[in-house]
KOLGU-940821 format. One record per residue: residue number from 1; residue in three letters; y, z, x of N, C-alpha, C in turn; chain. Coordinates in nm, 3 decimals. Example, Ala and Ser with C-alpha at 12.3 -4.5 7.8 and 13.67 -1.06 7.14 Angstrom:
<sites>
   resi   resn       nyy       nzz       nxx      cayy      cazz      caxx       cyy       czz       cxx   chain
      1    ALA    -0.569     0.780     1.319    -0.450     0.780     1.230    -0.330     0.780     1.320       A
      2    SER    -0.225     0.708     1.285    -0.106     0.714     1.367     0.003     0.787     1.290       A
</sites>
This chain:
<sites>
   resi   resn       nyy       nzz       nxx      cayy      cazz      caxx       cyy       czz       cxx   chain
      1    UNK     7.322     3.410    -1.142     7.324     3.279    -1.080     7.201     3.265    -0.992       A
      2    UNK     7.144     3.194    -1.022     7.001     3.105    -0.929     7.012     3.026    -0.843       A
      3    UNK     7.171     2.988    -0.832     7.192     2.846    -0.729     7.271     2.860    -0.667       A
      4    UNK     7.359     2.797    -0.569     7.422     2.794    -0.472     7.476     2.688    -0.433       A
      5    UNK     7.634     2.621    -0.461     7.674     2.483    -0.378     7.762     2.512    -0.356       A
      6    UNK     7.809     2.454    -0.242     7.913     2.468    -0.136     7.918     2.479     0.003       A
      7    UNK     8.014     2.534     0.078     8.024     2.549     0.180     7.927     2.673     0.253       A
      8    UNK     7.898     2.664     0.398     7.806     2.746     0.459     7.827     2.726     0.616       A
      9    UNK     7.734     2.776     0.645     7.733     2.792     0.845     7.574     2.793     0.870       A
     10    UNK     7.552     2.701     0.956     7.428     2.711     0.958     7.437     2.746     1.096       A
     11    UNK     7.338     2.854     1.157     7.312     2.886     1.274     7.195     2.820     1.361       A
     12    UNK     7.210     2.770     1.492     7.104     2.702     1.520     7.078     2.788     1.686       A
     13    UNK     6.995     2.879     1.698     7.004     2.889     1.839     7.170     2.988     1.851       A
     14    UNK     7.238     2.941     1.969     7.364     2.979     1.969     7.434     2.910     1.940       A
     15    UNK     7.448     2.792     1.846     7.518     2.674     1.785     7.529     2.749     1.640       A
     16    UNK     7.670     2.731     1.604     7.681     2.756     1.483     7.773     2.649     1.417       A
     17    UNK     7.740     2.565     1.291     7.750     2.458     1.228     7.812     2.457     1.095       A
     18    UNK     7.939     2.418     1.051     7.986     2.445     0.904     7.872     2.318     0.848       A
     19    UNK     7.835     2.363     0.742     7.771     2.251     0.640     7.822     2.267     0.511       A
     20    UNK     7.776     2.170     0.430     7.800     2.162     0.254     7.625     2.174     0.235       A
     21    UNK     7.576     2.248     0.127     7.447     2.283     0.088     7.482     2.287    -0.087       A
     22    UNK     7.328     2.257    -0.104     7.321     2.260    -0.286     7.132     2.371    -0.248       A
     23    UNK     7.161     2.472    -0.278     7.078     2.571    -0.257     7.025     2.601    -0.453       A
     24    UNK     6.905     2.654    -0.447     6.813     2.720    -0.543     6.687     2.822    -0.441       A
     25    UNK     6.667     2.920    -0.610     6.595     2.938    -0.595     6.495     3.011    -0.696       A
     26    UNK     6.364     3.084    -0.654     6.269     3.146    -0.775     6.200     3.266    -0.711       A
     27    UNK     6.159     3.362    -0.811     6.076     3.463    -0.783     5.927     3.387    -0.796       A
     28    UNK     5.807     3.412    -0.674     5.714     3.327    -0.685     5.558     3.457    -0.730       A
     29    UNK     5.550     3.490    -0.848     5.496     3.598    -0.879     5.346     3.615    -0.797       A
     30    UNK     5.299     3.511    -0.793     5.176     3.508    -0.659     5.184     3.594    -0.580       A
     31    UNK     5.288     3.547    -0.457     5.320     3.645    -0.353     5.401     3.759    -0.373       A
     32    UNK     5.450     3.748    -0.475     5.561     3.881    -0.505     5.716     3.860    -0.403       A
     33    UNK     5.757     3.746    -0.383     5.846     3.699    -0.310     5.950     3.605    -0.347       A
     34    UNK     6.092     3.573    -0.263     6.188     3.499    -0.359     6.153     3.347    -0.228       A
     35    UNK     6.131     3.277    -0.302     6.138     3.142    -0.254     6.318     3.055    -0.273       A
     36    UNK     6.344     3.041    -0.154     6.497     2.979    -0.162     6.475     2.812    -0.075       A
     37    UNK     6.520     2.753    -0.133     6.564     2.610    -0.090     6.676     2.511    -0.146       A
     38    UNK     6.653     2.393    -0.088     6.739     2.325    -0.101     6.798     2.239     0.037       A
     39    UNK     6.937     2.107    -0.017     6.958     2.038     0.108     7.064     2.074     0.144       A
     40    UNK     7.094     2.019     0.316     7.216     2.045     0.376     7.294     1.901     0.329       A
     41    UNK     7.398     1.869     0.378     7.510     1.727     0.318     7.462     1.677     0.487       A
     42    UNK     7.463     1.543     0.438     7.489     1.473     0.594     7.574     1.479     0.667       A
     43    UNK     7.541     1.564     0.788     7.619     1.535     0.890     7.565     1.524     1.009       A
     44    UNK     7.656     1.485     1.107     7.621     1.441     1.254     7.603     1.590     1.395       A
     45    UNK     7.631     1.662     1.308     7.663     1.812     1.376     7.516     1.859     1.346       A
     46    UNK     7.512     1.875     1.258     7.382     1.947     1.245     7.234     1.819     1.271       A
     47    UNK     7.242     1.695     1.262     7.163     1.604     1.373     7.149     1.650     1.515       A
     48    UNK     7.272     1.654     1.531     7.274     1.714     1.691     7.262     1.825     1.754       A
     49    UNK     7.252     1.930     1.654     7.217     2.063     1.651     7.051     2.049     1.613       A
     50    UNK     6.967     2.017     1.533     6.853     2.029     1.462     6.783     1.924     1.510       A
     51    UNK     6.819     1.831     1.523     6.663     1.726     1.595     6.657     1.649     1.456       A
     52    UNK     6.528     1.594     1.540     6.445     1.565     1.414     6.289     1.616     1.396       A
     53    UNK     6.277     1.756     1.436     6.166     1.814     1.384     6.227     1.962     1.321       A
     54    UNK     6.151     2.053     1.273     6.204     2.163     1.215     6.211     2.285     1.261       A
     55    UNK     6.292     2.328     1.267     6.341     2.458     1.350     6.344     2.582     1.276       A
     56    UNK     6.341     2.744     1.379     6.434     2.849     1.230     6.599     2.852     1.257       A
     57    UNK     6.619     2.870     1.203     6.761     2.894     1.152     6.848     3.011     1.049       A
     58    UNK     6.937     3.054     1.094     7.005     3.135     0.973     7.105     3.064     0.927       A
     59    UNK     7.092     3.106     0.777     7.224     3.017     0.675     7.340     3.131     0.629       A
     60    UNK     7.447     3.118     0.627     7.546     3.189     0.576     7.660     3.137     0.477       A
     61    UNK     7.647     3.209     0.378     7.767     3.113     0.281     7.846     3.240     0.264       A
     62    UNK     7.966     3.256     0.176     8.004     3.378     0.172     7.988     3.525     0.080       A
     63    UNK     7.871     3.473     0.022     7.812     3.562    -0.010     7.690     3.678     0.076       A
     64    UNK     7.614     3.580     0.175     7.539     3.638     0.278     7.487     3.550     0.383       A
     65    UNK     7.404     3.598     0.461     7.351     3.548     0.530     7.152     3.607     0.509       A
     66    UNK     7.056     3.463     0.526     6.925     3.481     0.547     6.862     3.357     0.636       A
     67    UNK     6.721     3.446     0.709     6.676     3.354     0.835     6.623     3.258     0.725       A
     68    UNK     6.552     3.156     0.774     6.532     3.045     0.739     6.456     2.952     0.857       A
     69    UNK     6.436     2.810     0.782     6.381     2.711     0.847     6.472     2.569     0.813       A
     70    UNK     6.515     2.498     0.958     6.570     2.374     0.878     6.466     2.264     0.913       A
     71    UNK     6.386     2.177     0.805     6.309     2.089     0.795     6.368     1.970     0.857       A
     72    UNK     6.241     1.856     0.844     6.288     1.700     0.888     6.389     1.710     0.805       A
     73    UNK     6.480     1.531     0.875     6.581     1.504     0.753     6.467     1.371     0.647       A
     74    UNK     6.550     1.373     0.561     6.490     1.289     0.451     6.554     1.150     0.467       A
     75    UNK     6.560     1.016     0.422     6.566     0.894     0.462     6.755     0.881     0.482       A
     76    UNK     6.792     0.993     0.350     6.904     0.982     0.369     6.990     1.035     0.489       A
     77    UNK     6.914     1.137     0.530     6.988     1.189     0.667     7.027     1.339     0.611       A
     78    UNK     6.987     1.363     0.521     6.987     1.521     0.446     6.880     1.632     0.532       A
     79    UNK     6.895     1.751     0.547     6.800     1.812     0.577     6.778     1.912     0.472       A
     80    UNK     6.660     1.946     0.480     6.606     2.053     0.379     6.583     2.170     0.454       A
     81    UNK     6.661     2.276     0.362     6.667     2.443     0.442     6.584     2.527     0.343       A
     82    UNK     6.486     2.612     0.417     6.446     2.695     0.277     6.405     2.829     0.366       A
     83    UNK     6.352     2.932     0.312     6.331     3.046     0.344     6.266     3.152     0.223       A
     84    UNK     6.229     3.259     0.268     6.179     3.363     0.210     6.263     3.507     0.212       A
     85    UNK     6.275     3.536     0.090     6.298     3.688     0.073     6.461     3.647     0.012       A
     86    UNK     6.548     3.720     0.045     6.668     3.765     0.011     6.716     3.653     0.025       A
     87    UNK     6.795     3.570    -0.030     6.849     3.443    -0.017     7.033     3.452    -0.001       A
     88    UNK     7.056     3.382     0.086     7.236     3.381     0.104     7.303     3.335     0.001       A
     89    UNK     7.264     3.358    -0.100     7.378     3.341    -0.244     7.294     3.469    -0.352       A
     90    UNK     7.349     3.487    -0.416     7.400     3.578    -0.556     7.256     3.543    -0.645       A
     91    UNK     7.210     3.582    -0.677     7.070     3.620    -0.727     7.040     3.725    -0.896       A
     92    UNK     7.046     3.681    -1.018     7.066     3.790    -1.100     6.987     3.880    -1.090       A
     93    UNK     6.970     4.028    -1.121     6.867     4.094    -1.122     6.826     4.110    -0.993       A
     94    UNK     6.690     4.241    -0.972     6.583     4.236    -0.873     6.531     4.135    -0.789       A
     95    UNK     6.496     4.064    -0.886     6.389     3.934    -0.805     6.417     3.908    -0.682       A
     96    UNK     6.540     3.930    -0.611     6.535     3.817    -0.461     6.495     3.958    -0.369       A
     97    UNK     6.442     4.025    -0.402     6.381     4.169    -0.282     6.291     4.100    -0.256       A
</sites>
């Protein structure tokens, strides 16, 4: 599995936030690294947790947890989470080292 939807926790600081996320990701052979992204679901919790500029953050679903960055939101009020290396969902194979 390459992807990830569902439920999660987004950590902000000492704020910790349930969200809904639709997560991906890829091995980026350039850097030799796993590129993970994707959006959070709108909510008013994580507005009020995150701003509106971009922060780091850790994401946790129940498969794992990895640090991260949460971006602007987009027109809809979505934010975009992404990060490097080991990604908090299920990964086939090597690639997400």
């Amino acid at each position: 599995m390459d992807d990830y939807a569902g439920s999660a926790t987004l950590v902000l600081g000492e704020r910790e936030v349930p969200v809904e996320v639709r997560l991906r990701g890829f091995f980026e052979p350039i850097d030799g690294r796993f590129h993970w992204y994707g959006r959070l679901a709108v909510s008013d919790e994580v507005r009020e947790a995150a701003g509106t500029r971009s922060t780091d953050a850790v994401l946790r679903t129940p498969h794992g947890e990895a640090a991260g960055a949460v971006g602007d939101p987009d027109v809809w009020g979505r934010y975009r989470v992404s990060g490097l290396g080991r990604p908090p969902f299920p990964v086939a194979g090597p690639r997400a080292v």
